[in-house]
N, C-alpha and C positions, 0 to 999 in steps of 0.2 A: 190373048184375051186380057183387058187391063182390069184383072178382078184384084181382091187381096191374096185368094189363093192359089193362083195363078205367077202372084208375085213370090210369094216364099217357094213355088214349087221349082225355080230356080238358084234356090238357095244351096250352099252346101249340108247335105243330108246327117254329116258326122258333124258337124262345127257347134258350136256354141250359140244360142240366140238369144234369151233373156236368163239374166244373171242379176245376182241380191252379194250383199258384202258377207256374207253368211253361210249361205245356202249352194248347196248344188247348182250349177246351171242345169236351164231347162234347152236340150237340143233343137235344131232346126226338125230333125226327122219327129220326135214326140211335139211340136208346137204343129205339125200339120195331122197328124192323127188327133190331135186334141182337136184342130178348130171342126174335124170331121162328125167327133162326138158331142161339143157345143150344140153341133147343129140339129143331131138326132133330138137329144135334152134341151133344146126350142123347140123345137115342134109339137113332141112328147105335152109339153107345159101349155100348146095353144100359142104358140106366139108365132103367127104368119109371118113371109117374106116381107109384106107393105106395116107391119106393127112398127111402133117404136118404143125401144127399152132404154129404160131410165138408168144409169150405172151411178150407185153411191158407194165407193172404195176408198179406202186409204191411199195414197202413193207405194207405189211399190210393186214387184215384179208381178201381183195377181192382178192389179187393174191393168198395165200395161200390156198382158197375156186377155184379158177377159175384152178387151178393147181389140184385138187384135183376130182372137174369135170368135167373136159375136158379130161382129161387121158383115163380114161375108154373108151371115144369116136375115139384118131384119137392120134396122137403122137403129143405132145407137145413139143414147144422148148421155156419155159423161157429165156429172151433177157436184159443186162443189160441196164437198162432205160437210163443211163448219156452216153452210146456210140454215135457217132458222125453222121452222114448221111454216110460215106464213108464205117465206122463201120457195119452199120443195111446194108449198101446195099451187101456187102460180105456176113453177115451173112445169110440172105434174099436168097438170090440168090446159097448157101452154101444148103441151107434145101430146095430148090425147093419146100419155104412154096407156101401154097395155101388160107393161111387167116392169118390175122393180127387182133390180139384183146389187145385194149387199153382202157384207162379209156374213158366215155362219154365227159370228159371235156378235154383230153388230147391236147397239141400242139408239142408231140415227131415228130422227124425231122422221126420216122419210118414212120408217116404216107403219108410224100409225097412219100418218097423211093418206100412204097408200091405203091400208085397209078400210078407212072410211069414206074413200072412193071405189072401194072394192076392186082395186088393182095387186094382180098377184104376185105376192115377194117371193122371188128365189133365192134362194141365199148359196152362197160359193164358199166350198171347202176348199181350202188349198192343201196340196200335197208336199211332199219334203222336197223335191226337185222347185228351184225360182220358175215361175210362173206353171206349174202344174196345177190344174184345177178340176174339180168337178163342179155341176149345178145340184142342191136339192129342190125337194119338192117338186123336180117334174115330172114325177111319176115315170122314173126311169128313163129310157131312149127310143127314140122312134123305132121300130125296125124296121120302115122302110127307110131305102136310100134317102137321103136328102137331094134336092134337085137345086144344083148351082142356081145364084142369081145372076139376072143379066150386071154392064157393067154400068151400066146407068143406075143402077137402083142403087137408093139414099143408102150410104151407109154411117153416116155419121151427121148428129143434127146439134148444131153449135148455137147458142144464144148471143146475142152482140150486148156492150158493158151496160147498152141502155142508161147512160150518164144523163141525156138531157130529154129522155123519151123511152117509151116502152120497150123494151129491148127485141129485137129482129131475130126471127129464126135463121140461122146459115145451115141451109141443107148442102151437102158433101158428096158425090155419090161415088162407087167403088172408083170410076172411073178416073175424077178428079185427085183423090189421093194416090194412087197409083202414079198417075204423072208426075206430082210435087213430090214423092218420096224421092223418083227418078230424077228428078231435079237437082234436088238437094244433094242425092247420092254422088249425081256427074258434079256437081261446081266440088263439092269439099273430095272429089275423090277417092270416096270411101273405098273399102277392099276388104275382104273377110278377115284381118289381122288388124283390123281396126278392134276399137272398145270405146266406146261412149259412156263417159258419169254421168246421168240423167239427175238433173238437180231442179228440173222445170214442173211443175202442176202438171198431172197428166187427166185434167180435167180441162186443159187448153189448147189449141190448137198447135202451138209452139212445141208443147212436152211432147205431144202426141207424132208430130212429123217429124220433125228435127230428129231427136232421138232413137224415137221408136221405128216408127214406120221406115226411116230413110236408113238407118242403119240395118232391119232385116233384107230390105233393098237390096245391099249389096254382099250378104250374107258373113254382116259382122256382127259383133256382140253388143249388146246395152245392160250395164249396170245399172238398177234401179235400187235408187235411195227411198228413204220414206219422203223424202219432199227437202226444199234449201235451209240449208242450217249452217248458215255462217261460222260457227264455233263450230262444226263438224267437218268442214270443208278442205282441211288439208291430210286429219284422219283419213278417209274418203279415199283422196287422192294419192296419198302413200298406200292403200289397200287395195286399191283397187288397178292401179298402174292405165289409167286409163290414156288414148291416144288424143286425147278432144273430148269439151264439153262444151255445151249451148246454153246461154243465159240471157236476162236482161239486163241491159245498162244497170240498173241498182243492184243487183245480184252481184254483176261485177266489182261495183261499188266497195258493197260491203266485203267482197271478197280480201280488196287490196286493202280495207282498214287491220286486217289480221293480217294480213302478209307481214309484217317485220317479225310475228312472233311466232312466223312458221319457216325462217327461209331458209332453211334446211331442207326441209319437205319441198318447197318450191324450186329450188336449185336440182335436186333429183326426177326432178317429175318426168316422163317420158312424153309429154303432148305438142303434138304433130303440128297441132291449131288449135286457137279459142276460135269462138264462134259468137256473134251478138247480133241480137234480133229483135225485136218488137217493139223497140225503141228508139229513137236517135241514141248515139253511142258520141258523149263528150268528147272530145279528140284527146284533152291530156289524160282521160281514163285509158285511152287504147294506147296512148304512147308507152303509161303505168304499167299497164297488164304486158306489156311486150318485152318489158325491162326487168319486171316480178319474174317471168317466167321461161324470157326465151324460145319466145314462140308467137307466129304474126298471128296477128288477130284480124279472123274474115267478118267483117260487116255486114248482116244482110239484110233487106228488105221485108217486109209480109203482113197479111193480114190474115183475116181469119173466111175471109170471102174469096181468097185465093189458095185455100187448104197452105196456107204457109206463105211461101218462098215465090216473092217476085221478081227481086234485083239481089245483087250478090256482088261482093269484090271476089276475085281468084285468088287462089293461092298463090304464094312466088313459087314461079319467076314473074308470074302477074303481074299491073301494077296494082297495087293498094293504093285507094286515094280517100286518106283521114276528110274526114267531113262527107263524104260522099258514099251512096250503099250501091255502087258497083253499077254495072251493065244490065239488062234485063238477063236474067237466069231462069229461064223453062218458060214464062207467056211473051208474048207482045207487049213491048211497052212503049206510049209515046206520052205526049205534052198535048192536052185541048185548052182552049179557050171555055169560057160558059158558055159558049153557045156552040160547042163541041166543033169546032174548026181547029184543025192540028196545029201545032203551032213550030215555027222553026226552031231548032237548035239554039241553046241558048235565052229564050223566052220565058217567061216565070207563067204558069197557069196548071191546070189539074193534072193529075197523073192519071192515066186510065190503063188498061190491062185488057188483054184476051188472049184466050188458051186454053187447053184442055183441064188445067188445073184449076181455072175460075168458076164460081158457082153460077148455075144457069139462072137464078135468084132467087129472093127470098122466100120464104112460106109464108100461105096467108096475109100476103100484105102488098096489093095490089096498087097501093097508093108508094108505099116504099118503091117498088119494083118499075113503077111510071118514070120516076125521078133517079135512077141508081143506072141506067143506060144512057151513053150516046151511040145506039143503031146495038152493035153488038161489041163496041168498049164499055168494061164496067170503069162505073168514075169513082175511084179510089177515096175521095177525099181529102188526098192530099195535096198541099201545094207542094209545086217543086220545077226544078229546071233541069233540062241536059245538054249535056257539054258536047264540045264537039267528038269525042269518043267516045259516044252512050253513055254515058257515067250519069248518073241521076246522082243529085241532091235535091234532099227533101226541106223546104223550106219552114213548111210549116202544117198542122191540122187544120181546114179551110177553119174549122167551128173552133179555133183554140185561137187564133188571130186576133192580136187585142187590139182594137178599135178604138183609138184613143185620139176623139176629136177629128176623124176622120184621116190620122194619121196611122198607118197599121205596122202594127211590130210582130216577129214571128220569134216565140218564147224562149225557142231553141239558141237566139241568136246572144240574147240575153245570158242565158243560161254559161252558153260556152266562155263568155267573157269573167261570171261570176268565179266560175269555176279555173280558170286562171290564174286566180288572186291563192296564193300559199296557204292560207288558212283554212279555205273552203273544199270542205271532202266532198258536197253534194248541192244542187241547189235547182230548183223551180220557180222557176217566174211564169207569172199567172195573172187574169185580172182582175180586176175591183172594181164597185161600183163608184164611178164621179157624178156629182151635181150636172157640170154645164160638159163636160167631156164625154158623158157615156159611161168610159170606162180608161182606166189610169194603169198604171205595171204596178206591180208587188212581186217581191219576192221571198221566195221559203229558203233556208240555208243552215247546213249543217255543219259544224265544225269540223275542222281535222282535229285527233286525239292530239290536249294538249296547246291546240293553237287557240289564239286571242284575237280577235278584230272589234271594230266596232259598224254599227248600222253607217254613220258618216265615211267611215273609212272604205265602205266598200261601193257608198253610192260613188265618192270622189274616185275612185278606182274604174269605174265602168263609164262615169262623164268623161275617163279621160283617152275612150278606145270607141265611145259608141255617140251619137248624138242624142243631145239632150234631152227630147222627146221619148228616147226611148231605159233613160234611165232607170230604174225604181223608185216609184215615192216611196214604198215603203216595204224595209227589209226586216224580215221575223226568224228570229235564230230559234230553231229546233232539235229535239234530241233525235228526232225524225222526224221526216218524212212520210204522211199519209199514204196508204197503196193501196192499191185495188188489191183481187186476191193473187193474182198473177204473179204480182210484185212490181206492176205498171205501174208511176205515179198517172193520178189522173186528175188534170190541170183542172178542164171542165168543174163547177161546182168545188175547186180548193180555199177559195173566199168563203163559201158556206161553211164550211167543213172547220175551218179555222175562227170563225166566228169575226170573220172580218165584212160580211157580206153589206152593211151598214156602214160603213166608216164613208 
């Protein structure tokens, strides 16, 4: 049965499963009696199999545990803690949740929100073992059995960034992550002597699968940090001897800007493989992180409408192919046309997906859900092409594609040449409004610590590798980089954001 508990009940019973740099781990054998009493203490509290609960946690071994038992029970919606009252109440009232569960000691602005929708807060004590927990306020535990959910029922209900429109429910259900754990477990071939640094938001689909869900999978351990802190990051890593972690392109980023002042710590490190996800991944970043660490770095594909993981490169003796996020890894993956005709090898047109891991579709959005299928492929929205050995590269985000006079440039392409140039540690190209063009390039760019360029120096660098058309008009040297909360730059709306939207 592909439930969640189902999935750990293959797990090893003595081994170690969710782990704090701190703290005791919490066993495989005490995380499946806990999700057992979760469930009494849902029911207990009123919260049905078809509810959904709102989760506002910190990062760290009790949301990663409270997300792992609560699923099984009723559909879960992780909430980003630092969102605003105005925030939680959209969201809130978005999920027509039925219970709010926050830390014991918390004063997140969810909790008035809730009570003035008269949604009831449980708040979660955690115990001295990493991820041991109880709920209060449910008025103790069911005493009757709790009765398994099927495998189909929602268990996880994710919101999309909503950049240029109201943001889209991604309902999950036991079934779907079950597979993508399995997924992910078989491509990085996890094994119970594995150890994952969880440094991802576990309020995202990335934190949530990669690390958590795919590493109980295969009944290894995940250390969970309070969330990415660059300055913490090779602490961390000397502490915790972990085998592999998972990030985002800018995580990575940041990571190799401190590398020279840790490579001691890097030179010792024990990991098996880096992992990079939810981003295009720079090619001299992965060649960087391979040279920092000694150790190949797997590229993979995903969204949040595929509980994760589409495409993936392998591990060596694999090949790894830099610029490109691997073969299809757990659904079906090909190339349409818009007007959903597949297209041969080699071809540039949409990505689409199907498989047990992909969501059946949206909630509530019937108009989404019209336009998000061809037959039973979901349309990715991305552009991209495959090679003649499966290998997908992703060209571009159809809605990120800058239309400049009817000439279209995909940002990525930009990007990787910016990032070329010795000086530049990071950089996003994005578009701007034109008069008679539509829309013209720009680019965002951060220094390497130390280095000097100029805006001239770096257009005459990129006229001298890309065509004209696809230059930057205009380049803005930053201390950073805008991010979503993930740590995604998000191109969409980076002219508003920067106050270039007028130029």
């Amino acid at each position: 049965m592909a439930t969640i508990a189902a999935l750990l009940a293959t797990a090893d019973a003595n081994g170690s499963a969710i782990a704090a740099l701190s703290r005791p781990a919490s066993s495989y054998g005490r995380l499946r009696r806990q999700i057992d009493a979760v469930g009494r203490q849902l029911r207990a509290a009123g919260v049905a199999e078809q509810h959904r609960v709102a989760i506002v946690l910190r990062n760290g071994p009790a949301m990663a545990s409270a997300f792992v038992c609560m699923a099984p029970w009723c559909a879960t919606a992780p909430l980003n803690p630092a969102y605003k009252a105005d925030e939680f109440g959209f969201y809130l009232d978005d999920l027509d949740a039925r219970a709010l569960v926050v830390e014991e000691d918390s004063t997140s602005a969810a909790i008035e929100v809730a009570k003035a929708r008269a949604i009831p807060v449980l708040r979660l004590r955690e115990s001295e073992a990493a991820g041991a927990f109880g709920l209060l306020d449910c008025g103790g535990e069911s005493a009757v059995a709790v009765q398994p959910r099927s495998a189909d029922a929602i268990a996880l209900i994710l919101h999309t960034s909503g950049t240029t429109s109201r943001p889209k429910m991604v309902p999950l259900s036991q079934a779907n992550l079950v597979a993508s754990a399995h997924h992910i477990a078989n491509t990085l071939q996890l094994a119970p002597g594995d150890r994952c640094l969880n440094i991802m938001p576990l309020f995202h689909i990335h934190g949530l699968m990669a690390p958590v869900l795919a590493s109980l999978s295969a009944g290894a351990e995940v250390v969970c940090t309070p969330g990415f802190d660059a300055l913490r990051f090779f602490a961390w890593l000397e502490a915790a001897q972990p085998t592999w972690y998972s990030a985002v392109p800018t995580m990575h980023q940041a990571i190799l800007a401190r590398a020279g002042r840790n490579r001691d710590i890097a030179q010792r490190n024990r990991l098996r493989f880096i992992r990079s996800s939810s981003a295009s991944l720079p090619t001299p970043v992965m060649a960087e992180l391979e040279q920092v660490f000694d150790a190949p770095v797997i590229e993979a594909y995903a969204m949040t409408e595929a509980a994760h993981q589409m495409c993936s490169n392998p591990l060596p003796p694999g090949v790894r192919t830099a610029g490109r996020v691997g073969p299809a890894a757990g659904p079906q993956v090909t190339i349409m046309s818009a007007a959903g005709i597949e297209l041969p090898r080699g071809d540039e047109g949409e990505i689409v997906i199907r498989g047990p891991n992909v969501t059946a579709g949206y909630l509530n959005n019937a108009e989404a859900n019209a336009t998000a299928f061809h037959g039973d492929w979901f349309r990715t929205g991305d552009q991209g092409v495959m090679d003649a050995n499966g290998y997908v590269q992703v060209t571009g985000r159809l809605k990120e594609i800058i239309n400049r006079g009817g000439e279209k440039i995909a940002p990525a392409e930009v990007d990787e040449v910016l990032l070329a140039h010795a000086a530049v540690q990071q950089a996003c190209t994005f578009a701007i409004p034109h008069p008679k063009l539509g829309e013209d390039v720009a680019a965002a760019v951060v220094l390497a610590e130390g280095a000097a360029t100029t805006d001239r120096e770096l257009r005459e660098f990129v006229a001298g590798r890309l065509a004209d058309f696809k230059t930057p008009r205009l380049i803005v040297f930053l201390d950073e980089i805008p991010k979503g909360p993930t740590g995604k730059i998000q191109r969409i709306g980076l002219a508003s954001t920067l106050g270039l939207a007028a130029k």
